[in-house]
C-alpha positions as a Markdown table, in Angstrom:
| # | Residue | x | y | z |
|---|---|---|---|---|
| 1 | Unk | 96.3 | 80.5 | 95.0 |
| 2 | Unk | 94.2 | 79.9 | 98.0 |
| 3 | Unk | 97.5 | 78.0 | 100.3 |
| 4 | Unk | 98.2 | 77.4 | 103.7 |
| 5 | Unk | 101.5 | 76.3 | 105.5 |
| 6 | Unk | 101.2 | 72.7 | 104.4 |
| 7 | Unk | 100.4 | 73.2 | 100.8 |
| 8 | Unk | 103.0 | 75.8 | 100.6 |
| 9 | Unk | 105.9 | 73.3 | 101.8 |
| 10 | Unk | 104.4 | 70.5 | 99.0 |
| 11 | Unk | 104.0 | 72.7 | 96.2 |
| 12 | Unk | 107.5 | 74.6 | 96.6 |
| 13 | Unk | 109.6 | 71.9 | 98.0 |
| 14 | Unk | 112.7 | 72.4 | 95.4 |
| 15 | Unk | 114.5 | 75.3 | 93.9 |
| 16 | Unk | 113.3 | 74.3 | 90.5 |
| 17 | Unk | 109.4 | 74.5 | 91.5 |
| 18 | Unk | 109.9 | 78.1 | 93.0 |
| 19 | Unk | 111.8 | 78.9 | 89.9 |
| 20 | Unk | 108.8 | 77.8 | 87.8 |
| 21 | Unk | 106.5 | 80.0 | 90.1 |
| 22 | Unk | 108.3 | 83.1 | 89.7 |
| 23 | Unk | 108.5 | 82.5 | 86.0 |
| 24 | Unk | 104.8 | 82.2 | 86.1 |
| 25 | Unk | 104.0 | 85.6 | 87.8 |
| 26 | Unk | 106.8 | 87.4 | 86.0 |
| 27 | Unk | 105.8 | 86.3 | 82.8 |
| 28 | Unk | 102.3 | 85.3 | 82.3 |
| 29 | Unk | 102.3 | 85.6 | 78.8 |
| 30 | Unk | 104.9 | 83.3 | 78.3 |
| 31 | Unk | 108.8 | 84.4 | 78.4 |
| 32 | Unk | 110.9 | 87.6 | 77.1 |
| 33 | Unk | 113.8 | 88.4 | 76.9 |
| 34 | Unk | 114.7 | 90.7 | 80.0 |
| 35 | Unk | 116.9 | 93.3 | 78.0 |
| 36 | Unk | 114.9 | 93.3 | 74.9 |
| 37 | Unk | 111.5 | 92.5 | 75.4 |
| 38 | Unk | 111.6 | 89.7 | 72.4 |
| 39 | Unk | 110.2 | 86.5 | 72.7 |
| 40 | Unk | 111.8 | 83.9 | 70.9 |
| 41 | Unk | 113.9 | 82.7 | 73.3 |
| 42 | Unk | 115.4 | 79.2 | 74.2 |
| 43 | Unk | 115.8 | 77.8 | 77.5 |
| 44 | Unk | 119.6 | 76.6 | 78.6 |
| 45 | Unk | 118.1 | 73.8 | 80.9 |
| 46 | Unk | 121.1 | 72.9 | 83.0 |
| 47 | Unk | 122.0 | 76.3 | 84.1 |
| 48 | Unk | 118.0 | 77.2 | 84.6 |
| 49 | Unk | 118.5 | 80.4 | 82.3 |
| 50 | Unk | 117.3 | 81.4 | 79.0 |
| 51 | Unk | 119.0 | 83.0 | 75.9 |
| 52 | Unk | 117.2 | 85.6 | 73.4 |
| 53 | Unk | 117.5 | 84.7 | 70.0 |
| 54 | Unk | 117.6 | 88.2 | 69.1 |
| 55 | Unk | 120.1 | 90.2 | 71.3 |
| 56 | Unk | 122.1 | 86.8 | 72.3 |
| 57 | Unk | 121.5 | 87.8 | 76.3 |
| 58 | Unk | 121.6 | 85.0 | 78.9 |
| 59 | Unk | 119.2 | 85.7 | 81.5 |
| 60 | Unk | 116.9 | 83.7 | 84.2 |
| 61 | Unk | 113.3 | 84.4 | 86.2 |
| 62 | Unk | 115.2 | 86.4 | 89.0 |
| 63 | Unk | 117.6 | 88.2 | 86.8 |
| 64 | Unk | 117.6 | 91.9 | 87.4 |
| 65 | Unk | 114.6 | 91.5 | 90.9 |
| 66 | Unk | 115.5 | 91.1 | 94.8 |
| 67 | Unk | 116.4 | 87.6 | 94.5 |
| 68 | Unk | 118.8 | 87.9 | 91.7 |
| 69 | Unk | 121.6 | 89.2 | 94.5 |
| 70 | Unk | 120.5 | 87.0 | 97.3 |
| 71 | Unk | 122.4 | 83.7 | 98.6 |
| 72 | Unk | 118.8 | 82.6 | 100.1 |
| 73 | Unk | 117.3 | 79.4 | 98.7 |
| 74 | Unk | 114.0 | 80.8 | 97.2 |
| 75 | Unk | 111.9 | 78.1 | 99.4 |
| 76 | Unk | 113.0 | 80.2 | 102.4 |
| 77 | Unk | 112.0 | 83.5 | 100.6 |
| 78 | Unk | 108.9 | 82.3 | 100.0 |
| 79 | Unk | 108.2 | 80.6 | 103.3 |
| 80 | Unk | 109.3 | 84.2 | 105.1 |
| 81 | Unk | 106.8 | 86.0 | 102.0 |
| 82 | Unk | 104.1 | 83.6 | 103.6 |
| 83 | Unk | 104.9 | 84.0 | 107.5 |
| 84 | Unk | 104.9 | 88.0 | 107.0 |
| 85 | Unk | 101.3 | 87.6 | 104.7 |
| 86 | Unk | 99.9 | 85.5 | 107.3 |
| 87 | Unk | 101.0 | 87.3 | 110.6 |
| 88 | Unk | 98.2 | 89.5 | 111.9 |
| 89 | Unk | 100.5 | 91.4 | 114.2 |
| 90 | Unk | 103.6 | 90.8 | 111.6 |
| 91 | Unk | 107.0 | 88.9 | 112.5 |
| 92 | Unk | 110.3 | 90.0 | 114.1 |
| 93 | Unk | 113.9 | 89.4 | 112.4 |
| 94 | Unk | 114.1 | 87.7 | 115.5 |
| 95 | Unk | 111.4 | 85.2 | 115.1 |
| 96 | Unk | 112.1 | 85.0 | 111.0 |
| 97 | Unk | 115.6 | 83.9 | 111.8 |
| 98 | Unk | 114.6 | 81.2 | 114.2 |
| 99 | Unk | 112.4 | 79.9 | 111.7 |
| 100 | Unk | 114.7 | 80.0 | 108.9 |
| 101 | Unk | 117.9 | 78.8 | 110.6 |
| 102 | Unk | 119.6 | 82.1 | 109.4 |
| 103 | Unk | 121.6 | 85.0 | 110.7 |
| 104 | Unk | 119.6 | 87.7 | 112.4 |
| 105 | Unk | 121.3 | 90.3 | 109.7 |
| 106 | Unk | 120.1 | 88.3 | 107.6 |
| 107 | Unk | 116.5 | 88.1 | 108.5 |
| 108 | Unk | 116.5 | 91.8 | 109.1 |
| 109 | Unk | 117.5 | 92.7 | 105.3 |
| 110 | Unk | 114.7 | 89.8 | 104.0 |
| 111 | Unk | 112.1 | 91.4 | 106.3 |
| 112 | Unk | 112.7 | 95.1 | 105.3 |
| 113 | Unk | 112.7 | 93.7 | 101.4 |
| 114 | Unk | 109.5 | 91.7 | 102.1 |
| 115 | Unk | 108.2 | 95.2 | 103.0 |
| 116 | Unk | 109.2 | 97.0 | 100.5 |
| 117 | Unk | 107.2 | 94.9 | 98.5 |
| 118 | Unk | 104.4 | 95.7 | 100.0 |
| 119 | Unk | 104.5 | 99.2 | 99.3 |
| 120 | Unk | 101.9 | 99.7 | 97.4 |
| 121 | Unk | 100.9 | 103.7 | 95.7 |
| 122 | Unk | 97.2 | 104.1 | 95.7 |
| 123 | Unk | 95.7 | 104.7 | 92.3 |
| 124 | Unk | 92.1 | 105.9 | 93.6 |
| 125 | Unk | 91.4 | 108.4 | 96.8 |
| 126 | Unk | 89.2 | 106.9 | 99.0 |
| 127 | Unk | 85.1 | 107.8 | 99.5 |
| 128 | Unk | 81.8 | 107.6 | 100.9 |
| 129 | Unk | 82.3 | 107.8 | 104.6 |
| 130 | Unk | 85.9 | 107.9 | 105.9 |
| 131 | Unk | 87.9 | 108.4 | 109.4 |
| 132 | Unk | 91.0 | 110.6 | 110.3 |
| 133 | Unk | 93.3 | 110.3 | 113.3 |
| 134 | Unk | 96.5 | 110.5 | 114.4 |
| 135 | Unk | 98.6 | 109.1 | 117.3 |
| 136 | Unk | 101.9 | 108.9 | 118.1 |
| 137 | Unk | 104.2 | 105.9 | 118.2 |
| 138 | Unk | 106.7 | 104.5 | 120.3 |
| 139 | Unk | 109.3 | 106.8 | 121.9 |
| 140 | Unk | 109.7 | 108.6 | 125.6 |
| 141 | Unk | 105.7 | 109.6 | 127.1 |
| 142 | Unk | 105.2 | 113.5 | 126.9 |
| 143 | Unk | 102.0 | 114.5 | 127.8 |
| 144 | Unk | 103.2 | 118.0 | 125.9 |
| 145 | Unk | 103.5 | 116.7 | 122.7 |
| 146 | Unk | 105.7 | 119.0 | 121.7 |
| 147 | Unk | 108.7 | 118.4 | 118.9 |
| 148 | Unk | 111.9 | 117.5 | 120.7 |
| 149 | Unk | 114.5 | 115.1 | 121.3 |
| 150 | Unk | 111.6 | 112.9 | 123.1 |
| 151 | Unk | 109.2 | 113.3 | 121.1 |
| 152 | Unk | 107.0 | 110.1 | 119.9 |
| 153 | Unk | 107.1 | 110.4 | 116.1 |
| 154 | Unk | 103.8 | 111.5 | 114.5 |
| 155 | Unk | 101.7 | 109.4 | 112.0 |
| 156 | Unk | 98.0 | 110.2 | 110.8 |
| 157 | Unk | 95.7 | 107.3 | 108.9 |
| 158 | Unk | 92.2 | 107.5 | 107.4 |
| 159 | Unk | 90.0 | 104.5 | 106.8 |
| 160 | Unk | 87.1 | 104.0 | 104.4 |
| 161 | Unk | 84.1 | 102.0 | 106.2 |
| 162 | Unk | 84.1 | 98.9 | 105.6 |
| 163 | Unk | 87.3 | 99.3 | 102.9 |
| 164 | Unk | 90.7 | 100.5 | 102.6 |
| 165 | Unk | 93.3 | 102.5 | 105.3 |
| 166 | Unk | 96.1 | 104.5 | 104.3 |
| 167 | Unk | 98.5 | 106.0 | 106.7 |
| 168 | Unk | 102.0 | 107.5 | 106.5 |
| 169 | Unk | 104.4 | 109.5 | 109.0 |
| 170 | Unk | 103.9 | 113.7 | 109.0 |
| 171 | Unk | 106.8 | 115.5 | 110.6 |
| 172 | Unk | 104.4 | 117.4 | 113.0 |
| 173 | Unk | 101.1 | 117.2 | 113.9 |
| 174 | Unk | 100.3 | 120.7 | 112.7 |
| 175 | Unk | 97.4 | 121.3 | 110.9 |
| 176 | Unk | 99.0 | 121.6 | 107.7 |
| 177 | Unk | 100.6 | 118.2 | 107.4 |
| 178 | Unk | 97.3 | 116.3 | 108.4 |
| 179 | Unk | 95.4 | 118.5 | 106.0 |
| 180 | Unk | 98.0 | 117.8 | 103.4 |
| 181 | Unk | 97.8 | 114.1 | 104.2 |
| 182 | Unk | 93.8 | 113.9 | 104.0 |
| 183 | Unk | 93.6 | 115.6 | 101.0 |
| 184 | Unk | 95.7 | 113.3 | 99.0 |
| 185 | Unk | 93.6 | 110.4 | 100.7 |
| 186 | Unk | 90.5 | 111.6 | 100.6 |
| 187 | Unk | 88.7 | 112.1 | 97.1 |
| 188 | Unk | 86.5 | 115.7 | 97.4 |
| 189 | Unk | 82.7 | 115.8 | 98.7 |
| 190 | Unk | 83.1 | 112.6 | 101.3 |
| 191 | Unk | 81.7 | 112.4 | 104.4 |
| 192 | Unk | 84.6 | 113.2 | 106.7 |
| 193 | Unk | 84.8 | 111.8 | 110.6 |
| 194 | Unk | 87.1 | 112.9 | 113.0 |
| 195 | Unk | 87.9 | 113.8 | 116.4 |
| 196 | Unk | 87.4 | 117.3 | 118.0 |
| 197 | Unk | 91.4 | 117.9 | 117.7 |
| 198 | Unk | 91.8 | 121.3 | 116.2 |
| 199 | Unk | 94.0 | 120.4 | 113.7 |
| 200 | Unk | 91.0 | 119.2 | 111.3 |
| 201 | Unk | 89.0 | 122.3 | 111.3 |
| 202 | Unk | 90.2 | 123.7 | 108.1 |
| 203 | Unk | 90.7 | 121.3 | 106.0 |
| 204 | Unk | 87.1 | 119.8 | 107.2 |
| 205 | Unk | 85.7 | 122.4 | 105.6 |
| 206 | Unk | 86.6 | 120.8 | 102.5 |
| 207 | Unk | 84.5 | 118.1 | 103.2 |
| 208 | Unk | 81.1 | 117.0 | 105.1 |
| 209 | Unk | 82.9 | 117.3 | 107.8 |
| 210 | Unk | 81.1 | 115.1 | 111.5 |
| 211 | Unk | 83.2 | 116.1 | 115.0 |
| 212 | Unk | 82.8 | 113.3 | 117.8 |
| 213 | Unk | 83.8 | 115.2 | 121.1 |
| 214 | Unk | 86.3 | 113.0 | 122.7 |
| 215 | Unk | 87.6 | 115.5 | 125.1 |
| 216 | Unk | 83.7 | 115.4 | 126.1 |
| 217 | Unk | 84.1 | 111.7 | 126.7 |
| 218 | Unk | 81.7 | 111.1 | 123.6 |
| 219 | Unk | 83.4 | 107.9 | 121.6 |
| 220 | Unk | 79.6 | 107.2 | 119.2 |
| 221 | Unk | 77.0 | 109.5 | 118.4 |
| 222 | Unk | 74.7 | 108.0 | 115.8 |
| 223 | Unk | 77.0 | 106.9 | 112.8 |
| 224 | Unk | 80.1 | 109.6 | 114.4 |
| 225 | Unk | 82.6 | 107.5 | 115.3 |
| 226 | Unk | 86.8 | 107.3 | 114.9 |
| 227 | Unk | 86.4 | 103.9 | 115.7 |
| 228 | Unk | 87.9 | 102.3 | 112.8 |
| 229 | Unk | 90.4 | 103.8 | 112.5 |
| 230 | Unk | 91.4 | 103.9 | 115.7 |
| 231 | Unk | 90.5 | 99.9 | 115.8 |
| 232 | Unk | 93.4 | 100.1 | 113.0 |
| 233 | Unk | 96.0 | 102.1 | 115.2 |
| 234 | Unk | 95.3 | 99.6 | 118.2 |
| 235 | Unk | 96.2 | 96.5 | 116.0 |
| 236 | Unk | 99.6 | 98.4 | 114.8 |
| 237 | Unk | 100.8 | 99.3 | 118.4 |
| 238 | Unk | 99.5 | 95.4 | 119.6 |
| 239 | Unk | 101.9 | 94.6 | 117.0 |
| 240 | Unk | 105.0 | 96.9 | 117.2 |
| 241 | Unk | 105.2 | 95.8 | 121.3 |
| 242 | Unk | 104.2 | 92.3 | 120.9 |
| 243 | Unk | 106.0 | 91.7 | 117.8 |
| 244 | Unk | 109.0 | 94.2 | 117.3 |
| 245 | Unk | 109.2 | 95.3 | 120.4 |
| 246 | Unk | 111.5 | 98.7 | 119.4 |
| 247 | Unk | 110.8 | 100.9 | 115.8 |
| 248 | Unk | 113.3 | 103.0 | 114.5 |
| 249 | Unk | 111.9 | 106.2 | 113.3 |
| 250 | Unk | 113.5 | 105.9 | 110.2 |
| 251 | Unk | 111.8 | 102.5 | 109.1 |
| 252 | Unk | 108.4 | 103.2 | 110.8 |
| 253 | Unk | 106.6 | 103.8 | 107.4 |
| 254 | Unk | 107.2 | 100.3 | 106.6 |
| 255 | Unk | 106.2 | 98.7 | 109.1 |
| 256 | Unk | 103.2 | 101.4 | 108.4 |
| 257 | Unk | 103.3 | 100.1 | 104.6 |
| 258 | Unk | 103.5 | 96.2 | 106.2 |
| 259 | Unk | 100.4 | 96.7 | 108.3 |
| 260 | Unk | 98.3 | 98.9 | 105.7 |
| 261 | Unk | 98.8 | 95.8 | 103.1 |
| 262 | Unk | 98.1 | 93.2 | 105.3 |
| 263 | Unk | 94.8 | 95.1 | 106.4 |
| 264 | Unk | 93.6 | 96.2 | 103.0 |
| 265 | Unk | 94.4 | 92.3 | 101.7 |
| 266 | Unk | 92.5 | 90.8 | 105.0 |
| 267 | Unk | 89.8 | 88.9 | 102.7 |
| 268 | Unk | 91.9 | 88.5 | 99.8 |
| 269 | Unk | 92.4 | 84.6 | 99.6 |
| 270 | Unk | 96.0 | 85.4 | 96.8 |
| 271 | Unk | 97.7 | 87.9 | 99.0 |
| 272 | Unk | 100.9 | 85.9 | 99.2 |
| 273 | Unk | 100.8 | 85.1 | 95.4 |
| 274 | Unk | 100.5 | 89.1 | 94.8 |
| 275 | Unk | 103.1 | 89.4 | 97.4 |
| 276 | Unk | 105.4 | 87.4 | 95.6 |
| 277 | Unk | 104.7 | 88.9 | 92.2 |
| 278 | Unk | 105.6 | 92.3 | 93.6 |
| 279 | Unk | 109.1 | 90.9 | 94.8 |
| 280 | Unk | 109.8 | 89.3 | 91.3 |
| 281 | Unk | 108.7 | 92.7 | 89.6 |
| 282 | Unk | 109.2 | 95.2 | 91.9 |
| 283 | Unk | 112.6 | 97.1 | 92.2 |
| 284 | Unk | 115.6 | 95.8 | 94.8 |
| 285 | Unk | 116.8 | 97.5 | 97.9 |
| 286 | Unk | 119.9 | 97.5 | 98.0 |
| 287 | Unk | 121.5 | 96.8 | 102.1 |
| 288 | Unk | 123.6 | 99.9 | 101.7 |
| 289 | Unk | 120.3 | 101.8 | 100.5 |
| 290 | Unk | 118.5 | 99.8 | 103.9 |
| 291 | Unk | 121.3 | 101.8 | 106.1 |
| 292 | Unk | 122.1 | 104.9 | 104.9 |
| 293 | Unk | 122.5 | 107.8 | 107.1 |
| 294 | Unk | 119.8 | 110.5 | 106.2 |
């Protein structure tokens, strides 16, 4: 569904059209029964639920998903869905709060679920000519970059020219967790482009493996270049100070997760309809799952 802001607020302007959505992307093929999988089911109009014919179980289109526990009207789920799709740099709990006319709490929990939803596990590695780099992210400036209380928490990406970028957290910016990191990302034989940190050597070996020197002050030589990927990093930061301000270390892979999505989906014209079919399939967080203590 190609939408904007306008068309959004006409086509879901009731609880019972954003019902009807839902019901749509969670069961194309018609309805089933949640518990049983069987089909002939009747629908119980006046309470917006269903009841299987076959196991007698009540059940409606956000039984059992994120919305089924949440006091939200689903027109402010979807508009937040929307806002967070739509935001280049992404949007606060701050600025989601405002918008909705709800409790900051509140906004933070729908965020972090929005997210969640946008976690999506590759099914192919990616190829042809691909970037590596790392940086580090928020926290106290150490020009040491060593592990400690003040140290900026590590994460390493790769793009695909032209395609997809994957990134994640590493718990050190050793050798072995970036090498670890490109070789689940990175399918065998590609053409491999990095920076001259020395923490690619070996596992570039793996792979056609191009050096740009930028401790030489070389950024481009020919088709070497980290530019896209570190185009990528540049747009998360932009976003995490104009935006968020502050990430805790404990969330940062998915705001990570957030920006990865919203990259990868930049041309696609249904990201907020796939978005949405994720929440009404995907699995809940839970608030007390959100905030637990590691």
């Amino acid at each position: 569904m190609d939408t904007n802001l306008i068309k959004l607020f006409e086509k879901f302007n009731s609880e019972d059209r954003c019902r009807e959505y839902l019901e749509l992307l969670r069961w194309p093929n018609g309805v089933c029964c949640v518990r049983c999988g069987d089909t002939s089911v009747w629908k119980l109009a006046k309470r917006h639920q269903y009841e299987c014919n076959g196991c007698g179980y009540q059940f409606s289109a956000t039984a059992g998903t994120v919305f089924h526990d949440s006091h939200l009207p689903l027109w402010k789920w979807f508009l937040a869905a929307y806002l967070i799709c739509e935001s280049k740099k992404g949007m606060s709990a701050n600025q989601v709060k405002r918008t909705l006319g709800i409790s900051y709490k509140t906004a933070w929990y729908l965020c972090h679920r929005i997210r969640e939803a946008m976690r999506i596990e590759p099914t192919e590695k990616l190829k042809g000519t691909v970037e590596a780099d790392e940086t580090f992210v928020g926290g106290r400036y150490d020009k040491r970059r060593k592990r400690g209380p003040n140290e900026k928490p590590c994460v390493v990406g790769v793009i695909e020219r032209g395609g997809e970028v994957r990134a994640e957290k590493i718990q050190s910016r050793g050798a072995r967790a970036i090498a670890t990191f490109v070789r689940e990302s990175v399918e065998p034989g590609s053409k491999l482009m990095t920076d001259d940190y020395a923490g690619y050597h070996k596992v570039g070996k793996e792979y056609d493996h191009s050096v740009i020197e930028h401790s030489k002050l070389q950024y481009v030589v020919g088709l070497t270049h980290t530019n896209s990927i570190e185009n990528f990093w540049s747009l998360f930061k932009r976003g995490l100070v104009g935006q968020f301000h502050r990430v805790s270390e404990k969330h940062l892979d998915r705001y990570l997760d957030e920006f990865t999505y919203r990259f990868n989906g930049r041309d696609d014209e249904q990201l907020f309809q796939h978005t949405m079919r994720n929440l009404v399939n995907g699995k809940t967080l839970t608030f007390e799952k959100l905030t637990k203590t590691a």
